[in-house]
VEXPAPA-688355 format. One record per residue (C-alpha): x, y, z; residue number from 1. Coordinates in steps of 0.5 Angstrom, whole numbers, m for minus. Example, Ala and Ser with C-alpha at 12.3 -4.5 7.8 and 13.67 -1.06 7.14 Angstrom:
+-------+-------+-------+-----+
!  east ! north !    up !   k !
+-------+-------+-------+-----+
!    25 !    m9 !    16 !   1 !
!    27 !    m2 !    14 !   2 !
+-------+-------+-------+-----+
***
This chain:
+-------+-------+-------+-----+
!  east ! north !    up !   k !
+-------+-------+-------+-----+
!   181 !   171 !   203 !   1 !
!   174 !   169 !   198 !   2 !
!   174 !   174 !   193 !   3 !
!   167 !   178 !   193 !   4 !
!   160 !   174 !   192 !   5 !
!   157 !   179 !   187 !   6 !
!   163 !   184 !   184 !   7 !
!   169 !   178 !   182 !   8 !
!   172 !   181 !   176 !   9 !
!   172 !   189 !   174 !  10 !
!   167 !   187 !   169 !  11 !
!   161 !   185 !   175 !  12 !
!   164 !   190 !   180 !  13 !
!   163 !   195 !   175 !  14 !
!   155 !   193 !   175 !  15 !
!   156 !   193 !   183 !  16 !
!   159 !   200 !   182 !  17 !
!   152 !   203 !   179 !  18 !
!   148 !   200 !   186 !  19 !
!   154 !   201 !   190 !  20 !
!   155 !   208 !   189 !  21 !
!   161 !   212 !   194 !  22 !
!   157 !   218 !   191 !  23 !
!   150 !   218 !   196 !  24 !
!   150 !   221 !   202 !  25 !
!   148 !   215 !   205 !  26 !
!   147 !   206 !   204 !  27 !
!   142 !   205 !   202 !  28 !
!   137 !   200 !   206 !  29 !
!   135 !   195 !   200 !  30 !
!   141 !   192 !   199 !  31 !
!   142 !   187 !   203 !  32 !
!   135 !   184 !   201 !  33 !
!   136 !   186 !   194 !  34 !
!   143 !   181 !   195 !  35 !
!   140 !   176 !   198 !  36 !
!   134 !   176 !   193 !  37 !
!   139 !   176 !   187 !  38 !
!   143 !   169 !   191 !  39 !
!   136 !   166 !   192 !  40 !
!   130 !   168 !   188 !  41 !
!   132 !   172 !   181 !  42 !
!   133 !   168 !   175 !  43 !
!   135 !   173 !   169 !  44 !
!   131 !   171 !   162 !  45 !
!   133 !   174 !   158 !  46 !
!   140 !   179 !   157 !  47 !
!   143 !   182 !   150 !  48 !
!   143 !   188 !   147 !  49 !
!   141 !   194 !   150 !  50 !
!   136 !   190 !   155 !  51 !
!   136 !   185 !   161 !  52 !
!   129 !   182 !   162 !  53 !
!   129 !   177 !   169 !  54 !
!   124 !   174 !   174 !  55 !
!   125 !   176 !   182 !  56 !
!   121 !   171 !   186 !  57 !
!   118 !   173 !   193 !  58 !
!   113 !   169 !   196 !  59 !
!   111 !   165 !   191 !  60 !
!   110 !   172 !   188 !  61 !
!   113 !   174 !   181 !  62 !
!   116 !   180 !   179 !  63 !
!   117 !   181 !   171 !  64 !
!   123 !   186 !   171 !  65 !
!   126 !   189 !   165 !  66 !
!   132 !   194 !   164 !  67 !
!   133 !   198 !   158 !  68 !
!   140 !   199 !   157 !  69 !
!   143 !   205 !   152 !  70 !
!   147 !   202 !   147 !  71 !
!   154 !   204 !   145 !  72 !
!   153 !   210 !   139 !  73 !
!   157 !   207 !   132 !  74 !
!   163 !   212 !   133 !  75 !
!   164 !   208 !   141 !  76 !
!   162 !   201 !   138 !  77 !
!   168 !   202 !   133 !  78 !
!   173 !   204 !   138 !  79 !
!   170 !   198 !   143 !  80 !
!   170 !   193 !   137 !  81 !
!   178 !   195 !   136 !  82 !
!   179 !   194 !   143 !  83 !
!   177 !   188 !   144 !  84 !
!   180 !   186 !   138 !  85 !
!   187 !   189 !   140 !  86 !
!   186 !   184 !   147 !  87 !
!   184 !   179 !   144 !  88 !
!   190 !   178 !   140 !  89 !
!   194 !   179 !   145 !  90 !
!   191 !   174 !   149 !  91 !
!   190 !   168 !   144 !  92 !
!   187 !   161 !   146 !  93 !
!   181 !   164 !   152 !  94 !
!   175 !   161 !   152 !  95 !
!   169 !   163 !   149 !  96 !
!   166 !   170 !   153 !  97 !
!   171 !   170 !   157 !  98 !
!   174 !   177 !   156 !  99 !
!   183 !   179 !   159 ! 100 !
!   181 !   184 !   165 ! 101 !
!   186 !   188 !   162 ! 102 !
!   181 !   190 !   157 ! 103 !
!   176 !   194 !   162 ! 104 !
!   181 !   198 !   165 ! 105 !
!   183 !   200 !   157 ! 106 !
!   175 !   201 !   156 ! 107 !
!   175 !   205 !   162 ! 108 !
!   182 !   209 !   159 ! 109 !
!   178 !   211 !   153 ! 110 !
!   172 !   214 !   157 ! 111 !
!   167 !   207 !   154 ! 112 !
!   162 !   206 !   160 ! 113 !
!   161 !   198 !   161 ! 114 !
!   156 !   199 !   166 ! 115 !
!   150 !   205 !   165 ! 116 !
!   149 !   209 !   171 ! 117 !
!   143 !   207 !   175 ! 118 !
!   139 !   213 !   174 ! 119 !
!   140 !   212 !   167 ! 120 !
!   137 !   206 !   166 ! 121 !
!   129 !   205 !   165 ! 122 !
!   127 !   200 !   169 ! 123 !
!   121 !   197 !   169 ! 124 !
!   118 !   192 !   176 ! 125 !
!   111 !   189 !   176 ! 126 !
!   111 !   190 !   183 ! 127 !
!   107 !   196 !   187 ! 128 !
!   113 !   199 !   190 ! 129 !
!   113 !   206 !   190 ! 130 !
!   119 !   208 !   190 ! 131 !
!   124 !   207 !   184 ! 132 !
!   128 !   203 !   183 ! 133 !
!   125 !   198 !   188 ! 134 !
!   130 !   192 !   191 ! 135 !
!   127 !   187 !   185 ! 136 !
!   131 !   192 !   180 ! 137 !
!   137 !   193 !   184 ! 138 !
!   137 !   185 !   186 ! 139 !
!   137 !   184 !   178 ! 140 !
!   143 !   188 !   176 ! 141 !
!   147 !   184 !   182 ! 142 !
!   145 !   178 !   179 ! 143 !
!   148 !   181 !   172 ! 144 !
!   153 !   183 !   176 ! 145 !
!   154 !   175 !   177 ! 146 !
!   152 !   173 !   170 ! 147 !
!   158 !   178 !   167 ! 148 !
!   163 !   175 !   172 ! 149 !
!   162 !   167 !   170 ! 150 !
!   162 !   171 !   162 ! 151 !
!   165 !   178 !   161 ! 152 !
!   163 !   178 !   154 ! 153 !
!   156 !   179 !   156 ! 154 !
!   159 !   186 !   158 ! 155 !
!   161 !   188 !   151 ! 156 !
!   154 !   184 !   148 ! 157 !
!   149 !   189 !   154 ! 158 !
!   152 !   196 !   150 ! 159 !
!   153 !   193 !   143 ! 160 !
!   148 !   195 !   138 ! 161 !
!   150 !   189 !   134 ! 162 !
!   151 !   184 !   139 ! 163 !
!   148 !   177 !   138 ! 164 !
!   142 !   178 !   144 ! 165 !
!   144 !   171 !   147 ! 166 !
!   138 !   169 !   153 ! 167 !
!   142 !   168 !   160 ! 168 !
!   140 !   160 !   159 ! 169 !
!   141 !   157 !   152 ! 170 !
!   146 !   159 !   147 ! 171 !
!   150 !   163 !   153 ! 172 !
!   154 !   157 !   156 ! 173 !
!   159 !   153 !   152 ! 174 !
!   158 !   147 !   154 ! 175 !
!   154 !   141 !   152 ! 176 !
!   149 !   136 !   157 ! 177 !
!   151 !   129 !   158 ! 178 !
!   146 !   126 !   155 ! 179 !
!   148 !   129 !   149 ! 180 !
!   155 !   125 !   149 ! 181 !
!   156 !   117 !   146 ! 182 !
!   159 !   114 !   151 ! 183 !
!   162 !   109 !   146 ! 184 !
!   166 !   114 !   142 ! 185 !
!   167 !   119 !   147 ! 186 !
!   174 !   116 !   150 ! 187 !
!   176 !   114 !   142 ! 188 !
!   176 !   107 !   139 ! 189 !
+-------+-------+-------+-----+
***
């Protein structure tokens, strides 16, 4: 069995949970295309402290969405960092930004949110769709769903008043561009 496109780890099911809700009485009707925008036409800007800022092409058409996302307060920061700490020494040797999913659950057990609800999140679209959140807002929170999945980190730095605000693109990824390697000293002399 595949594991889940949008979701793969607790870290991205907890965003796809804020879309996803079990609580309302009925599916929402912009999902699948809020999906298929987020695997085709999104691209997130920006995703740090307390705010995510992407584009959603349509048509040609861009729309500019941002979310603002509450920030942890300094007394649930603290038990965060301690957390965090806590796992990361037990499980020494991990990636950078990657995070153990046994984290999440401890988070969770100490009643400290990853994710913010969807009616707690003030989003803005440059679309005229009436109603709020549109599929542009919800396709963004699937594409950070995904973003959190490939960097559990980002979860952690979205809530964290004093995170480091990396863009999605520069800074976020731990890797280096090929052209950026000698090729005469790369295997050793």
């Amino acid at each position: 069995m595949m594991p889940p496109e949008f979701g793969a780890t607790p870290w991205g099911r907890a965003w796809v949970r804020t879309v996803e809700s079990t609580s309302t009485a009925g599916p929402n009707a912009q999902l699948p295309k809020a999906r298929t925008l987020a695997r085709n036409s999104t691209t997130v800007v920006a995703a740090g402290a307390g705010h995510v800022e992407a584009d959603v092409t349509v048509s040609g058409e861009v729309c500019r969405v941002r979310l603002d996302l509450p920030v942890w307060s300094d007394e649930t920061q603290a038990e965060a960092g301690r957390l965090v700490a806590k796992a990361m020494a037990e499980h020494r040797g991990m990636v950078a930004g990657d995070l153990p999913d046994t984290l999440e659950e401890d988070l969770r057990d100490h009643a400290i949110n990853i994710a913010v609800p969807l009616e707690e999140q003030p989003g803005s679209c440059s679309c005229r769709a009436r109603k709020r959140p549109c599929v542009h807002i919800l396709a963004v929170i699937y594409a950070l769903a995904q973003l959190v999945d490939e960097r559990p980190a980002l979860a952690v730095e979205l809530r964290s008043a004093t995170a480091n605000a990396a863009g999605a693109g520069a800074g976020a990824v731990d890797w280096i561009a090929l052209s950026e390697l000698e090729p005469a000293g790369f295997y050793g002399d």
